[in-house]
C-alpha positions in Angstrom: 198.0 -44.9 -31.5 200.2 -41.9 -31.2 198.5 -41.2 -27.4 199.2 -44.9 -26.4 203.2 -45.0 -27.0 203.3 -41.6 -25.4 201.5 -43.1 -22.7 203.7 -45.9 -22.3 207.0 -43.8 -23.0 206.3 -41.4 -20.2 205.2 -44.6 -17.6 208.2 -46.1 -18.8 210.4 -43.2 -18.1 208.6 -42.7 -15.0 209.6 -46.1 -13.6 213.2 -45.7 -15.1 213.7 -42.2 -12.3 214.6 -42.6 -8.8 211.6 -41.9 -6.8 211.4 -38.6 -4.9 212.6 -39.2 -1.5 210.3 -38.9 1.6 210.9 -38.0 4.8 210.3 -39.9 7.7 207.8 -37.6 9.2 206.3 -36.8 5.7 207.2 -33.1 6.2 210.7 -32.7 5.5 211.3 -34.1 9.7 213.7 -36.9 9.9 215.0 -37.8 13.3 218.9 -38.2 14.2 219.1 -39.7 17.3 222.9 -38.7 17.8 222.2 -34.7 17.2 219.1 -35.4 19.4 221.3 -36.4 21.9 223.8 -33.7 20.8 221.1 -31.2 20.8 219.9 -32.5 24.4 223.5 -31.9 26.1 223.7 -28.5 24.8 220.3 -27.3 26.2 221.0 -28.8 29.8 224.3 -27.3 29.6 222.9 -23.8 28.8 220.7 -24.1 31.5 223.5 -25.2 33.8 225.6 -21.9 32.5 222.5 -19.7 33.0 221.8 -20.8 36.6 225.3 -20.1 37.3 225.1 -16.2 35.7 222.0 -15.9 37.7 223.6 -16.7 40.9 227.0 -14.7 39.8 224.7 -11.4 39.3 222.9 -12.4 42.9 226.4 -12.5 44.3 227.1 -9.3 42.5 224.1 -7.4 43.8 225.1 -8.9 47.6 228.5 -7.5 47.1 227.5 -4.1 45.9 224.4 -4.0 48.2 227.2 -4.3 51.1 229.3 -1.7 49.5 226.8 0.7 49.4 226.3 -0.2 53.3 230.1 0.3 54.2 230.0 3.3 51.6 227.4 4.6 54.1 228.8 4.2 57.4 231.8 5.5 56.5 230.4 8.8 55.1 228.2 8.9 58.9 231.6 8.3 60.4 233.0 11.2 58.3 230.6 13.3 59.1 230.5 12.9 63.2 234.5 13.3 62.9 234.6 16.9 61.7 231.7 18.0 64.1 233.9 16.7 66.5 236.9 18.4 64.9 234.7 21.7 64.2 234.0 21.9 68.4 237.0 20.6 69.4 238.8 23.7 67.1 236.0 26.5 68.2 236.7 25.4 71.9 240.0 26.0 71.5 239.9 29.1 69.4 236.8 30.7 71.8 238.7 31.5 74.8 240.9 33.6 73.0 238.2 35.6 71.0 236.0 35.9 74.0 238.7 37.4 75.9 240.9 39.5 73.4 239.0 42.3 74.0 239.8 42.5 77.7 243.5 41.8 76.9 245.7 45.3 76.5 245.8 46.0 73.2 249.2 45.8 70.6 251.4 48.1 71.0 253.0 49.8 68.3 
């Protein structure tokens, strides 16, 4: 008799609680379809603000890649400027070395 009210105590009291509440999905998944949405505009405007970093660092290596260049020509330019310079200076200062020696010499 004892096992019966039990029984009928804890089915009673078992009715009497809120029911454990489910998911939608059955595994703790319940679909909002305003943060979907949310969730949706974020993404494509990641991928909008990545495509634009990606062509920002293409720009970037352009710009660099062209520096480099200028960098380049400018050294090469440099370069032919004081062999110029360098012959331009030893033809000036030759004709006075080659001929000192046939020049009186100082007098003191």
């Amino acid at each position: 008799m004892k096992k019966i009210i039990i029984s009928i105590l804890s089915m009673g009291l078992a009715m009497t609680l809120p029911a454990a509440a489910h998911a939608q999905f059955g595994s703790g998944i319940v679909y909002d379809p305003t943060q979907s949405a949310h969730a949706f505009t974020q993404i494509e405007n990641e991928g909008k603000s990545l495509q634009n970093e990606a062509t920002q660092i293409e720009n970037g290596t352009k710009i660099f890649t062209n520096t480099v260049k200028i960098a380049s020509t400018a050294l090469q330019t440099y370069n032919q400027v004081k062999q110029q310079y360098d012959l331009y200076h030893q033809m000036i200062v030759a004709p006075q070395m080659l001929y000192s020696r046939f020049l009186s010499p100082p007098q003191i």
